[in-house]
N, CA, C and O atoms as a CHARMM CRD file, in Angstrom:
* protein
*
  380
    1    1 UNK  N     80.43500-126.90200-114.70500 PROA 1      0.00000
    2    1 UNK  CA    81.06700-126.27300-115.84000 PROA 1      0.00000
    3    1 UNK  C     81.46300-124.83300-115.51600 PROA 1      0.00000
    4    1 UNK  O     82.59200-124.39500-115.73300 PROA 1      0.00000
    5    2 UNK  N     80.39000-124.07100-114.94200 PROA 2      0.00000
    6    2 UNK  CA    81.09900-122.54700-114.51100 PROA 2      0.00000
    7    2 UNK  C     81.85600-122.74900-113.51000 PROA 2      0.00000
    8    2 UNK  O     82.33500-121.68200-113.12600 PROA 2      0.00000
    9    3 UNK  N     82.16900-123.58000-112.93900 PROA 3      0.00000
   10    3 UNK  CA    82.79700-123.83200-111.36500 PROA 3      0.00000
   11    3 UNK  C     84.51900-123.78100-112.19300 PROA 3      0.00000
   12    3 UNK  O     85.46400-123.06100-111.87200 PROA 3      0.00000
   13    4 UNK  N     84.45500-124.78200-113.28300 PROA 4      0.00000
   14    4 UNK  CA    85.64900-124.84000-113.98600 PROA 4      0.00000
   15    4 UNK  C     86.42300-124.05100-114.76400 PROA 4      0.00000
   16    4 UNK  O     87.61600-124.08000-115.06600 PROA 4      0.00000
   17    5 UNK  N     85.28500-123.15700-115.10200 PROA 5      0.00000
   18    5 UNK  CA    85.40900-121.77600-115.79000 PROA 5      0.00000
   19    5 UNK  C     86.33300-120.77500-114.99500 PROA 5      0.00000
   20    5 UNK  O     87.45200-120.35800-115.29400 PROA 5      0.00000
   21    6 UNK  N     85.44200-120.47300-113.75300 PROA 6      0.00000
   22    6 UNK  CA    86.10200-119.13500-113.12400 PROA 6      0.00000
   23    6 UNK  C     87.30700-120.04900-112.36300 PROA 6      0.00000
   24    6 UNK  O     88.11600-119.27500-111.85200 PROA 6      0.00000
   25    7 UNK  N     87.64200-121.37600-112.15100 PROA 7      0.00000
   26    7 UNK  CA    88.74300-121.71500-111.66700 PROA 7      0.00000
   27    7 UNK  C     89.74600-121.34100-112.34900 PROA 7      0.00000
   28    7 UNK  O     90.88900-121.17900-111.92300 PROA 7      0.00000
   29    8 UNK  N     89.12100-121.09100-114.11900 PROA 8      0.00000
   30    8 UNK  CA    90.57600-121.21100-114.90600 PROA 8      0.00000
   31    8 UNK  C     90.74000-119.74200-115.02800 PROA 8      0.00000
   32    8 UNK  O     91.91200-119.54500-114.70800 PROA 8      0.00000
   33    9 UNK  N     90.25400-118.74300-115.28500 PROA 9      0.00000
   34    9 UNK  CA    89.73000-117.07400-114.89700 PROA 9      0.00000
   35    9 UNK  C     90.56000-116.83000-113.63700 PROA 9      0.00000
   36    9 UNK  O     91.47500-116.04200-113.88100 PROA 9      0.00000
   37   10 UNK  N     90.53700-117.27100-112.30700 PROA 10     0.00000
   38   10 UNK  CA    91.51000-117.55200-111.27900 PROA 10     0.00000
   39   10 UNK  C     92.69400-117.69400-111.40400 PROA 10     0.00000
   40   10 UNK  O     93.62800-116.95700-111.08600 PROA 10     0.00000
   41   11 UNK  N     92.65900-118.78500-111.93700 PROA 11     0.00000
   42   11 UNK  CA    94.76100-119.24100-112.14500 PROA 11     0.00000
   43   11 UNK  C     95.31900-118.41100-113.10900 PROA 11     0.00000
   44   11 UNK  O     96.40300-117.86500-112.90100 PROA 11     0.00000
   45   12 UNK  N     94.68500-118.25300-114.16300 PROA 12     0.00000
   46   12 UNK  CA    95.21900-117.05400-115.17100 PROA 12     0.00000
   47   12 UNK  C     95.76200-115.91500-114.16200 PROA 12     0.00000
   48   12 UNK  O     96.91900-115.51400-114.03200 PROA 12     0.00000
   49   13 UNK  N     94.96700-115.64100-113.70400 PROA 13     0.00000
   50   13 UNK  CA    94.82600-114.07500-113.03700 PROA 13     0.00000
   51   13 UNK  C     96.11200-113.64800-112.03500 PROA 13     0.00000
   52   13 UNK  O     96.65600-112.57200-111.78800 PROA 13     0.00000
   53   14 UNK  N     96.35200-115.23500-111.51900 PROA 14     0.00000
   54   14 UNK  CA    97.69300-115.62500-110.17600 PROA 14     0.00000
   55   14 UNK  C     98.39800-115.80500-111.04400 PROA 14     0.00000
   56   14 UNK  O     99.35200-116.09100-110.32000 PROA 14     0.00000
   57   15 UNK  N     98.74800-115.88500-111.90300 PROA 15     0.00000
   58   15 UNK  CA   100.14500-116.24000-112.88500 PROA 15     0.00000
   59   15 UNK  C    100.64600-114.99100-113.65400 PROA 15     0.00000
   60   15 UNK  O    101.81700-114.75200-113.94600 PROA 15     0.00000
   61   16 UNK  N     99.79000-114.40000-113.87000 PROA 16     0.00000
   62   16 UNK  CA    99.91200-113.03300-114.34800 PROA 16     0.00000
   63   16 UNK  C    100.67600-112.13000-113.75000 PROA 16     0.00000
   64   16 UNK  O    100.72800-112.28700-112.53000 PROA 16     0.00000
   65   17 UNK  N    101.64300-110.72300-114.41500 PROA 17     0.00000
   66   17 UNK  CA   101.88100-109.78700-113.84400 PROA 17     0.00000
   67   17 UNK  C    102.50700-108.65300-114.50700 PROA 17     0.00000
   68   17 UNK  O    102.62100-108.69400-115.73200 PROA 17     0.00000
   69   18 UNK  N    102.91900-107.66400-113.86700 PROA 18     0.00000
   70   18 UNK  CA   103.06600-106.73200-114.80800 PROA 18     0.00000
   71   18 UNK  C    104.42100-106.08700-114.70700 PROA 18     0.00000
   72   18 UNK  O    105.07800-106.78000-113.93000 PROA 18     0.00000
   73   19 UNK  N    105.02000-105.23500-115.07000 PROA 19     0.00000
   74   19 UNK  CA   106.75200-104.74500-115.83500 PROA 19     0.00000
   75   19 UNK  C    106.43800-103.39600-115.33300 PROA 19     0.00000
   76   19 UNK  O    105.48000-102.83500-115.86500 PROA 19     0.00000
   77   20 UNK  N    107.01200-102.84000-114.49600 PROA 20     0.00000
   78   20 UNK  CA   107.25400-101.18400-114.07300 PROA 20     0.00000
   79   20 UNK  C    109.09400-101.23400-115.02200 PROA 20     0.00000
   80   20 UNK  O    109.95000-102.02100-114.61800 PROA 20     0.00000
   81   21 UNK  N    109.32800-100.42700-116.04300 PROA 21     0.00000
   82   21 UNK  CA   110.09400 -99.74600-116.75300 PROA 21     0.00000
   83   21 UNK  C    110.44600 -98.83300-116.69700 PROA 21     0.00000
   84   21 UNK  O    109.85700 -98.03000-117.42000 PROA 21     0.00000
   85   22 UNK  N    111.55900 -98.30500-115.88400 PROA 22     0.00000
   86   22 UNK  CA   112.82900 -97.28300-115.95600 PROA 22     0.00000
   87   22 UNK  C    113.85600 -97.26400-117.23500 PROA 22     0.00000
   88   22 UNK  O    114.44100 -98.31700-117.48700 PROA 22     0.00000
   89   23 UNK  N    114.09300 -96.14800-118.02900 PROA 23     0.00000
   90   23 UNK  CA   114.92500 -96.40300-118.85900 PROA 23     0.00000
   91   23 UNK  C    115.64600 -95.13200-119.09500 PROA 23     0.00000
   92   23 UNK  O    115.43200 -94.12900-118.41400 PROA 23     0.00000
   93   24 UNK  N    116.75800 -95.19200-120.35200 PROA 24     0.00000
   94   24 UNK  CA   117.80900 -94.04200-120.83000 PROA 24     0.00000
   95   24 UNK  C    117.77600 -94.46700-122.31500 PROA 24     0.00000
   96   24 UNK  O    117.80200 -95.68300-122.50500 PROA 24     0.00000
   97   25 UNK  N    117.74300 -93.95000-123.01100 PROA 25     0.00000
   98   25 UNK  CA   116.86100 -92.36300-123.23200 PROA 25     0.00000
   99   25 UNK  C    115.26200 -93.20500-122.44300 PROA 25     0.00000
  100   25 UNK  O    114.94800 -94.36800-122.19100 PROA 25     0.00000
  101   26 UNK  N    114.53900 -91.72700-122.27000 PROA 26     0.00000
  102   26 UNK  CA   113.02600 -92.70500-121.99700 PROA 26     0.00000
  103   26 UNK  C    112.01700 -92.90200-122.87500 PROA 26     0.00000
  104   26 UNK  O    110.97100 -93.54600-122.79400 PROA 26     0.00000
  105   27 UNK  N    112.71400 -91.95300-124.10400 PROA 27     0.00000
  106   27 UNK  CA   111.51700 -92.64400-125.27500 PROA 27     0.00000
  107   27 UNK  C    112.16700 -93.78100-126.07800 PROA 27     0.00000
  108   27 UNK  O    112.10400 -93.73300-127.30600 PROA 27     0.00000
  109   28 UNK  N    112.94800 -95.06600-125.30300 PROA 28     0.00000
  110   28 UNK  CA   113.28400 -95.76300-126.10500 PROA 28     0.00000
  111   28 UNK  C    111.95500 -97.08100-125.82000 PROA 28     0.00000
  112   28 UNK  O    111.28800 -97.33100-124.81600 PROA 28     0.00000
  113   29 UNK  N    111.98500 -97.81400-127.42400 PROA 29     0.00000
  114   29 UNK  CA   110.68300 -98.25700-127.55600 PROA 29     0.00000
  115   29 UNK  C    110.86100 -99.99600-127.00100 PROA 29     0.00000
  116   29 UNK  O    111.84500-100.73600-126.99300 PROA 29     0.00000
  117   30 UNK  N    109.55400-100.18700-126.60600 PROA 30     0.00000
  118   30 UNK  CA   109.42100-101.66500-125.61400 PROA 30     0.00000
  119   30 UNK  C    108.85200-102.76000-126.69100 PROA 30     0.00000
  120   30 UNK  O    107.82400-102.45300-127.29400 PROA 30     0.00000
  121   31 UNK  N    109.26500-103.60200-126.87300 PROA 31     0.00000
  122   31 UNK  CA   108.74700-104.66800-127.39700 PROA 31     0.00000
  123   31 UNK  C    108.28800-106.35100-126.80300 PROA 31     0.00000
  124   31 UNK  O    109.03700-107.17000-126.27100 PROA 31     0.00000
  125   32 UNK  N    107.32600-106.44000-127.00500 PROA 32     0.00000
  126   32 UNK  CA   106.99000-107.12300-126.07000 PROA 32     0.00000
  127   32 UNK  C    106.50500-108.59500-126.72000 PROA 32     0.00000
  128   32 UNK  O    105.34300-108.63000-127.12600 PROA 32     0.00000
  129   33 UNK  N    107.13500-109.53700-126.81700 PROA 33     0.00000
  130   33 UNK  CA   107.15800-110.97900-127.88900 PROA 33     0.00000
  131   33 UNK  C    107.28900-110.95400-129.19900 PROA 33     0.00000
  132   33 UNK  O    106.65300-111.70800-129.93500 PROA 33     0.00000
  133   34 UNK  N    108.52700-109.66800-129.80900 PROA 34     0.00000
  134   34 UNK  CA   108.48100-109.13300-131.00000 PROA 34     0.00000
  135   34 UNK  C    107.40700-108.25900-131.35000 PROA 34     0.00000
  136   34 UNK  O    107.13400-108.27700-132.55100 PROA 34     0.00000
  137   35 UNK  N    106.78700-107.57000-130.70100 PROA 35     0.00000
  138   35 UNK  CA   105.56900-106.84600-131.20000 PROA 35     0.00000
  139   35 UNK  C    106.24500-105.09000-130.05300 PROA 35     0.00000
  140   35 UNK  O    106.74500-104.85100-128.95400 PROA 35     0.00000
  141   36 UNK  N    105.72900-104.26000-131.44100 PROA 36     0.00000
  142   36 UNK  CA   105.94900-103.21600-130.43300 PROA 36     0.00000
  143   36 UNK  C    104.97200-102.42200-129.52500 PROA 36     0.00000
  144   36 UNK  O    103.83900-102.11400-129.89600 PROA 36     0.00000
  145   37 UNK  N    105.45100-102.13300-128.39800 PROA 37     0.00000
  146   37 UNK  CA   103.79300-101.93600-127.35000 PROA 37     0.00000
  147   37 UNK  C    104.04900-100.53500-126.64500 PROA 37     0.00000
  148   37 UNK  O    103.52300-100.31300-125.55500 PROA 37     0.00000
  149   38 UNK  N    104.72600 -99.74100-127.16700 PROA 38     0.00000
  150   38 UNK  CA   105.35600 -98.02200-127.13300 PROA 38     0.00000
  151   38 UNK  C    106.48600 -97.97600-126.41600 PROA 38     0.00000
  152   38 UNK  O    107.38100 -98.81600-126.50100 PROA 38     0.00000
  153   39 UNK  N    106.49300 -97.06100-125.72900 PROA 39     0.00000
  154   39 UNK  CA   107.63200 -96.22800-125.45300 PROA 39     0.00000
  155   39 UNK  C    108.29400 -96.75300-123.45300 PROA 39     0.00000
  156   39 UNK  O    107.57700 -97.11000-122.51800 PROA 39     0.00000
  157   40 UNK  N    109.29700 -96.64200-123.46400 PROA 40     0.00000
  158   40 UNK  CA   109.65200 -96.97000-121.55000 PROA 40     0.00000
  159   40 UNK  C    108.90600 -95.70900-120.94300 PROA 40     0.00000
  160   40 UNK  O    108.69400 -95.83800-119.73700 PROA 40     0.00000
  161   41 UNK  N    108.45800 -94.51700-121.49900 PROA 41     0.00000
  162   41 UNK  CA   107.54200 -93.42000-121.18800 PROA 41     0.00000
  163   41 UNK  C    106.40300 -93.96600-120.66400 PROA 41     0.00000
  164   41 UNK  O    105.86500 -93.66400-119.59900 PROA 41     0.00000
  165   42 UNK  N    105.96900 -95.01000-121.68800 PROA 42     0.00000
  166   42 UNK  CA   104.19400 -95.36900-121.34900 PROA 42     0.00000
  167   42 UNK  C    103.92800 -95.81300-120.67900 PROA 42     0.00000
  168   42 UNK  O    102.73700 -96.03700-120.45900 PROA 42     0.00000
  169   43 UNK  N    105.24500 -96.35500-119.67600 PROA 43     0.00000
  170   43 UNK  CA   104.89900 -98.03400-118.84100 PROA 43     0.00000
  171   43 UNK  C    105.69900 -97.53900-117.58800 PROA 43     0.00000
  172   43 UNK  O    105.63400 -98.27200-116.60200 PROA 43     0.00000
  173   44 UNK  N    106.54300 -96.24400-117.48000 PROA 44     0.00000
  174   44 UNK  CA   107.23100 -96.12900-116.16300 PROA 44     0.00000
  175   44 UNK  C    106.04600 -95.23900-115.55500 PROA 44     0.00000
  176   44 UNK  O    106.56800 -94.73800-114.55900 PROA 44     0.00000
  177   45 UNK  N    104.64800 -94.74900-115.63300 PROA 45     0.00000
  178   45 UNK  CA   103.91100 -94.26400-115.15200 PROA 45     0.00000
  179   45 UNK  C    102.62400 -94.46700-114.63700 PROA 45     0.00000
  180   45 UNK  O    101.83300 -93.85200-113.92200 PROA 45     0.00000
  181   46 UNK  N    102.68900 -95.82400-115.40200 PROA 46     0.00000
  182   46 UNK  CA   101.13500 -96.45500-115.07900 PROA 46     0.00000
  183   46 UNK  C    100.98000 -96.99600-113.56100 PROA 46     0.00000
  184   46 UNK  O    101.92900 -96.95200-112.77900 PROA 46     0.00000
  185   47 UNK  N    100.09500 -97.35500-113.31100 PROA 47     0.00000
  186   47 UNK  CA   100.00500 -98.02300-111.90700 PROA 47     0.00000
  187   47 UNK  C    100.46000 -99.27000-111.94200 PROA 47     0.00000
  188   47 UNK  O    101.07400 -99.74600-110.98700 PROA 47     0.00000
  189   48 UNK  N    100.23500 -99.87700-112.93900 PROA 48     0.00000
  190   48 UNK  CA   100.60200-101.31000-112.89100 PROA 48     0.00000
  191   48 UNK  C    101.50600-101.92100-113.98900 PROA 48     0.00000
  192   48 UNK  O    101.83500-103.10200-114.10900 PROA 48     0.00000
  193   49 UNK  N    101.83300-100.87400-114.75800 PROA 49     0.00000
  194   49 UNK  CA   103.03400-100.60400-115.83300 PROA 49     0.00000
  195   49 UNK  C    102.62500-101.40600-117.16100 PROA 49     0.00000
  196   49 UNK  O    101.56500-101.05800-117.68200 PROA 49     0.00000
  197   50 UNK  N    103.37700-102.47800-117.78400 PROA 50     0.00000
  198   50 UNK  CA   103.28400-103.22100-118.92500 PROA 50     0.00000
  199   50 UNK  C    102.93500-104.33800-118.19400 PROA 50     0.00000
  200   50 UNK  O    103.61300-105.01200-117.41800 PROA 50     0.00000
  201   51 UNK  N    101.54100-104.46500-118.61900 PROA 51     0.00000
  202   51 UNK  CA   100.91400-106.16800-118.25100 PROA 51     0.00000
  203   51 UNK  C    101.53800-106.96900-119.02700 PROA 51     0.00000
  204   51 UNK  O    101.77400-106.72300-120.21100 PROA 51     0.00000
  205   52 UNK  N    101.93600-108.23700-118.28900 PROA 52     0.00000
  206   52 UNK  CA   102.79000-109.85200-119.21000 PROA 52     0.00000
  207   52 UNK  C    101.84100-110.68400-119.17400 PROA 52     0.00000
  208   52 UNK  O    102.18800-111.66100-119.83700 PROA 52     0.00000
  209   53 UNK  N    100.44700-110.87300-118.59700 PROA 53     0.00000
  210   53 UNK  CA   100.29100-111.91900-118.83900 PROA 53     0.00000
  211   53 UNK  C    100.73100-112.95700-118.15000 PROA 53     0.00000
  212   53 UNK  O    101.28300-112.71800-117.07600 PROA 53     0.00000
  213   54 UNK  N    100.55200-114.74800-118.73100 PROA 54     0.00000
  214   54 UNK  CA   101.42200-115.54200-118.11200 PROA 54     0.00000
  215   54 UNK  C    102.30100-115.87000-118.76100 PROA 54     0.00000
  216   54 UNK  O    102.36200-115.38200-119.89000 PROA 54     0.00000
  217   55 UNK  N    103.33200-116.81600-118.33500 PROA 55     0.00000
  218   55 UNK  CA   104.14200-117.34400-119.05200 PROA 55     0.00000
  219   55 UNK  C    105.12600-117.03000-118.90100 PROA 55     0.00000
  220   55 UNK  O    105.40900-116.48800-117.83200 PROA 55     0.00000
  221   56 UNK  N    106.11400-117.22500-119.90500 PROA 56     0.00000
  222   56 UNK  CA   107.88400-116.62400-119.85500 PROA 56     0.00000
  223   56 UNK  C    107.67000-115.87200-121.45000 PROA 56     0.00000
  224   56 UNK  O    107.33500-116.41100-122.50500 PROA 56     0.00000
  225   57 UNK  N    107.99500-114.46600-121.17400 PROA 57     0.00000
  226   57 UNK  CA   107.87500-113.60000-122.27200 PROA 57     0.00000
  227   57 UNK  C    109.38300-112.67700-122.52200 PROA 57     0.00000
  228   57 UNK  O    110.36000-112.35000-121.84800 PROA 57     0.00000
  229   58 UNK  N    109.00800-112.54700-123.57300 PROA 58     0.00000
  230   58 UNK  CA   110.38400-111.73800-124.07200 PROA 58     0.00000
  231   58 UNK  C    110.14900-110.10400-124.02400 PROA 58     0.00000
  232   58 UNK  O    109.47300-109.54900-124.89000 PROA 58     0.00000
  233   59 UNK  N    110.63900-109.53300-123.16300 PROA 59     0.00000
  234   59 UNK  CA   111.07800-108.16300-123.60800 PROA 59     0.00000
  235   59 UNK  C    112.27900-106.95300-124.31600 PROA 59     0.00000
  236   59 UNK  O    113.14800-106.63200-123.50500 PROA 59     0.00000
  237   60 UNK  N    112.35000-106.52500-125.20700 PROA 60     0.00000
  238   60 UNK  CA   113.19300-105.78300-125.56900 PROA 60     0.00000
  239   60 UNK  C    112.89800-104.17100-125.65700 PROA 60     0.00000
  240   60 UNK  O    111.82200-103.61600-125.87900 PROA 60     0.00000
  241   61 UNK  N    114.15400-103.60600-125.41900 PROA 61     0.00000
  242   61 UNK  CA   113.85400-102.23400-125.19500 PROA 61     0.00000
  243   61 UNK  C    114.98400-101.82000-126.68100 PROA 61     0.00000
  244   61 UNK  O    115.94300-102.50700-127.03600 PROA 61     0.00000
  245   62 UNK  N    114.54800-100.63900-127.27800 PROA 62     0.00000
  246   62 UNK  CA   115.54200-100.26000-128.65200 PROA 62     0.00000
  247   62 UNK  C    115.55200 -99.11900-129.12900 PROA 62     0.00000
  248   62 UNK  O    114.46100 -98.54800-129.12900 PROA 62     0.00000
  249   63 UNK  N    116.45100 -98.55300-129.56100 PROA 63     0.00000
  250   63 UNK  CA   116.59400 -97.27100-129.34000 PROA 63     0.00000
  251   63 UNK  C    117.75400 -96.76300-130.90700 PROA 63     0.00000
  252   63 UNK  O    118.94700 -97.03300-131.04100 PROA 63     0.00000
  253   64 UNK  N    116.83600 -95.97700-131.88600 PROA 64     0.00000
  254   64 UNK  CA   118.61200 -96.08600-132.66300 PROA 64     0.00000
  255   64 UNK  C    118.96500 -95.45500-132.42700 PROA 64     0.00000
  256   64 UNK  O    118.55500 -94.42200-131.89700 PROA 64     0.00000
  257   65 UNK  N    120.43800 -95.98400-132.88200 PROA 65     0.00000
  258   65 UNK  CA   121.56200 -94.88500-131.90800 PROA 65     0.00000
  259   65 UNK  C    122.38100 -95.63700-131.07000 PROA 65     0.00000
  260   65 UNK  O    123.58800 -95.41800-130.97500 PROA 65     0.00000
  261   66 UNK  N    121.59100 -96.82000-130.23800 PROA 66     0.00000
  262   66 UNK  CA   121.83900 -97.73500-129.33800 PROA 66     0.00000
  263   66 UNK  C    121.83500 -99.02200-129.36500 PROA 66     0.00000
  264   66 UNK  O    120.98600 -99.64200-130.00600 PROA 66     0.00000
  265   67 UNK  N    122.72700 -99.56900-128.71400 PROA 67     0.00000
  266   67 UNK  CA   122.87400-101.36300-128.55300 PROA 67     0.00000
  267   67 UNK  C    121.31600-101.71600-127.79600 PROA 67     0.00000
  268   67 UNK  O    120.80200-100.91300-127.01700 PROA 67     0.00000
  269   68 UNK  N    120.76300-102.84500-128.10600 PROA 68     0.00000
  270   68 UNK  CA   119.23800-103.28900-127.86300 PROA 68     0.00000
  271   68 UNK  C    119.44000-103.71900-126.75400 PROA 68     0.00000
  272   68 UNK  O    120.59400-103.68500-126.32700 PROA 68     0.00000
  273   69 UNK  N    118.33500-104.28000-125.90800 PROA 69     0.00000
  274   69 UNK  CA   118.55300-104.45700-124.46200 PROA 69     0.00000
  275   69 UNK  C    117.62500-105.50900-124.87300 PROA 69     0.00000
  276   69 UNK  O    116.93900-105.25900-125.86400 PROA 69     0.00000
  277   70 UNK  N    117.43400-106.94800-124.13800 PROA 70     0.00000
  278   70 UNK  CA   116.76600-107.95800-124.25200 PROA 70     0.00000
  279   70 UNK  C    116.71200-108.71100-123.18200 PROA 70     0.00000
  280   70 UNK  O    117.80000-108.81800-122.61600 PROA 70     0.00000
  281   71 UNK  N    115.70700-109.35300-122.63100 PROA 71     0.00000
  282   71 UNK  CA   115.61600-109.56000-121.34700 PROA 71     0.00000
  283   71 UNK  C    114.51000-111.26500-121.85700 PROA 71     0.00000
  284   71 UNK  O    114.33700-111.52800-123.04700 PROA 71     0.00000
  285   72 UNK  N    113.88000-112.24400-120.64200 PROA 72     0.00000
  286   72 UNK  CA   113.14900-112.95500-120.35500 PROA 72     0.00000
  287   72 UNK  C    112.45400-112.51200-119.14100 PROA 72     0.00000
  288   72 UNK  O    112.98100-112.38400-118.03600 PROA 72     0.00000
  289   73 UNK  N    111.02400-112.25000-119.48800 PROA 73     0.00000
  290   73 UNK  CA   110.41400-112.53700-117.59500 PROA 73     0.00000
  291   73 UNK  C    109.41900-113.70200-117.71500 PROA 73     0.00000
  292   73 UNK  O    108.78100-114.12000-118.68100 PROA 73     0.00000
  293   74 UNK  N    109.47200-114.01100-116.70900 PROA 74     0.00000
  294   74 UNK  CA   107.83600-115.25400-116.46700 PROA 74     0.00000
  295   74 UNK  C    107.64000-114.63500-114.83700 PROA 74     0.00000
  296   74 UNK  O    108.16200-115.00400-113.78600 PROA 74     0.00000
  297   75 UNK  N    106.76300-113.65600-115.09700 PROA 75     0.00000
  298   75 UNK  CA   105.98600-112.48800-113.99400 PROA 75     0.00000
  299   75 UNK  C    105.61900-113.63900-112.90000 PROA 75     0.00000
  300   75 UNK  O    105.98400-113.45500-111.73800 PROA 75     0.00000
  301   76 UNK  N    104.93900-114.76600-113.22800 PROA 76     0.00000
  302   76 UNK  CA   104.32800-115.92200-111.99000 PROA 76     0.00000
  303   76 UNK  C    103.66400-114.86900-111.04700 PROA 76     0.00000
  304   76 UNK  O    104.21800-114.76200-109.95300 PROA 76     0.00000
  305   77 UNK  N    102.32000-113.88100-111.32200 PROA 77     0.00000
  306   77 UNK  CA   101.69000-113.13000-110.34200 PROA 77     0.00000
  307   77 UNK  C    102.53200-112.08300-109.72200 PROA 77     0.00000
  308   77 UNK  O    101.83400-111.47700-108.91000 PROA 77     0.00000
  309   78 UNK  N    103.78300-111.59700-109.76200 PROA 78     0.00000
  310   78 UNK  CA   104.26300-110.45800-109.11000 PROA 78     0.00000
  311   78 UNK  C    104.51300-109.48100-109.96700 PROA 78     0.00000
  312   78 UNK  O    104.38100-109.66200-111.17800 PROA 78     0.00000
  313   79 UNK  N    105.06400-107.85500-109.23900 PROA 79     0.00000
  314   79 UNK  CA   105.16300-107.13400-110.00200 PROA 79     0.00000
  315   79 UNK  C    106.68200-106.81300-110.18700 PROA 79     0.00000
  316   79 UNK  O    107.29300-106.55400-109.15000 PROA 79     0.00000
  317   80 UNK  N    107.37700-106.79500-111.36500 PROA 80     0.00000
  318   80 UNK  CA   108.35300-106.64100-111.18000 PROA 80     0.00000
  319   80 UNK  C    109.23900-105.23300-111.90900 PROA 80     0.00000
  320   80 UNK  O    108.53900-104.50600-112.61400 PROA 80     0.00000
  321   81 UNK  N    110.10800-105.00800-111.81900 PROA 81     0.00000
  322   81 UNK  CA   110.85600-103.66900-111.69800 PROA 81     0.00000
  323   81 UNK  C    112.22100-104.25200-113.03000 PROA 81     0.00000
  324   81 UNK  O    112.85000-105.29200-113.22200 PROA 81     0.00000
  325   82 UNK  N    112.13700-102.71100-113.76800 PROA 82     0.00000
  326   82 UNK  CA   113.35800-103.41700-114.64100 PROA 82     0.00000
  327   82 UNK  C    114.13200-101.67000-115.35600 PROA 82     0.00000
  328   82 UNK  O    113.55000-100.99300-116.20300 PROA 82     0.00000
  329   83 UNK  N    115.08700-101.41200-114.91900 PROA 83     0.00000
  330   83 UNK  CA   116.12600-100.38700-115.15900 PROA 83     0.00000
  331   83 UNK  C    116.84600-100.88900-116.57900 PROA 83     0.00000
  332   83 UNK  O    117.10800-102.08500-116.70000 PROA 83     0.00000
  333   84 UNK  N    117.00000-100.42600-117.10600 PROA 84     0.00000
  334   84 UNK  CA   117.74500-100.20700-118.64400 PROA 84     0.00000
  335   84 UNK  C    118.06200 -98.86800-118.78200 PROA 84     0.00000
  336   84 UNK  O    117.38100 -97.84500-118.72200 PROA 84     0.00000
  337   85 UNK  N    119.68900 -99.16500-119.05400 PROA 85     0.00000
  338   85 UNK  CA   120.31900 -97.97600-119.80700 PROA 85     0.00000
  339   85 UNK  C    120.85600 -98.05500-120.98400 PROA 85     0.00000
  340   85 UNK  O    121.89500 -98.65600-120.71400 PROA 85     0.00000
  341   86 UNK  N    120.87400 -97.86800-122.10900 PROA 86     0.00000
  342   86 UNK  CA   120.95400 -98.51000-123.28900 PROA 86     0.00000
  343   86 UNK  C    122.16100 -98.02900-123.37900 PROA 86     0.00000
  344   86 UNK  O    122.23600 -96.89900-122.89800 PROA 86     0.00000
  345   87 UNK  N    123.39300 -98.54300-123.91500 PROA 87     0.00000
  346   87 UNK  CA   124.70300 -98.18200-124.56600 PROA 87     0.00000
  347   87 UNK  C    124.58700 -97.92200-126.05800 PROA 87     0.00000
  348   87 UNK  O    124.23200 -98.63400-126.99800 PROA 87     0.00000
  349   88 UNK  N    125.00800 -96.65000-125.96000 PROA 88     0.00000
  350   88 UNK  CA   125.73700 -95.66800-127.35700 PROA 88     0.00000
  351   88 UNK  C    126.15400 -97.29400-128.24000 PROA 88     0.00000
  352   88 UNK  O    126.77100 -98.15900-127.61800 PROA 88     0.00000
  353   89 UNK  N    125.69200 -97.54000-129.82200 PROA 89     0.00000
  354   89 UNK  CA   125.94600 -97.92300-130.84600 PROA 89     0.00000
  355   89 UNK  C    127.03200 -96.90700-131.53300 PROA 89     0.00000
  356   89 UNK  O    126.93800 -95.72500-131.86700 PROA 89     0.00000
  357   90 UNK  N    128.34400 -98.06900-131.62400 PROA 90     0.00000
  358   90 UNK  CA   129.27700 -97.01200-132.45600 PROA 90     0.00000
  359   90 UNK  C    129.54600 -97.75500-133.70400 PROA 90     0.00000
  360   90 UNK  O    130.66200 -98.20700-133.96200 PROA 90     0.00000
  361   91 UNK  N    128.44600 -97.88700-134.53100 PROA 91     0.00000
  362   91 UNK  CA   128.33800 -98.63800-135.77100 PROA 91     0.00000
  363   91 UNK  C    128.14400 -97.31400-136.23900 PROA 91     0.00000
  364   91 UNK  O    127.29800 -96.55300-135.76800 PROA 91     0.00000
  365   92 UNK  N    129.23800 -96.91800-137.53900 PROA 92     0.00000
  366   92 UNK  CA   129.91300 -95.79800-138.62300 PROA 92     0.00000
  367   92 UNK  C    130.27500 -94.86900-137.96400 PROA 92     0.00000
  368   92 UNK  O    130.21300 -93.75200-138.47700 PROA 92     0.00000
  369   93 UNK  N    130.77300 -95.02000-136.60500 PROA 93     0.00000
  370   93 UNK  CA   131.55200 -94.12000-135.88600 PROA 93     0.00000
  371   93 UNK  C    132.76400 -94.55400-135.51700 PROA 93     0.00000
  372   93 UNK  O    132.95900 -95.76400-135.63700 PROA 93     0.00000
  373   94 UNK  N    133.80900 -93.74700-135.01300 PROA 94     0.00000
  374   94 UNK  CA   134.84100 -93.73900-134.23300 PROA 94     0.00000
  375   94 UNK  C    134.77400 -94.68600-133.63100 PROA 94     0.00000
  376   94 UNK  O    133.58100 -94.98600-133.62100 PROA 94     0.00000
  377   95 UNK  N    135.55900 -95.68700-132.86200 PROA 95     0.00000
  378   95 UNK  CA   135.41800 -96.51700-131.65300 PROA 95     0.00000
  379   95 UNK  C    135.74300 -95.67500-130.05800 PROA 95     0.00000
  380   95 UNK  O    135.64700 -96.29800-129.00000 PROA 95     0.00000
């Protein structure tokens, strides 16, 4: 039974990974499966940035002012890298 335990503690752990975040502006905010989890500030500095977990997860970056940025990762154990520059929203402006 513990043998089966830390096997599954294991595979979790290899499937897992984490989001290094570059962005414009850099306090635009990260959302992470609809939930908000701060700023592209909080996560372009960490060592291991925004943990995902496993799976295929949704990230969005948002900013008002700006068109939203929306992405899919499924990390599968690596670390991966993600640049966003958000484009100027010209909703009640000029075109």
């Amino acid at each position: 039974m513990i043998e089966k335990a830390s096997h599954a503690v294991s595979s979790a752990q290899q499937t897992s990974g984490d989001l290094k975040l570059t962005c414009a502006p850099e306090d635009s905010q990260v959302w992470l499966d609809g939930v908000p989890v701060g700023t592209c500030q909080d996560f372009a500095g960490r060592p291991k940035g925004l943990w995902l977990g496993a799976g295929m997860r949704k990230v969005e970056v948002k900013r008002e002012g700006y068109m939203p940025f929306e992405t899919y990762i499924e990390p599968d154990g690596t670390r991966a890298r993600l640049t966003v520059t958000l484009a100027p929203s010209n909703l009640g402006g000029n075109p």
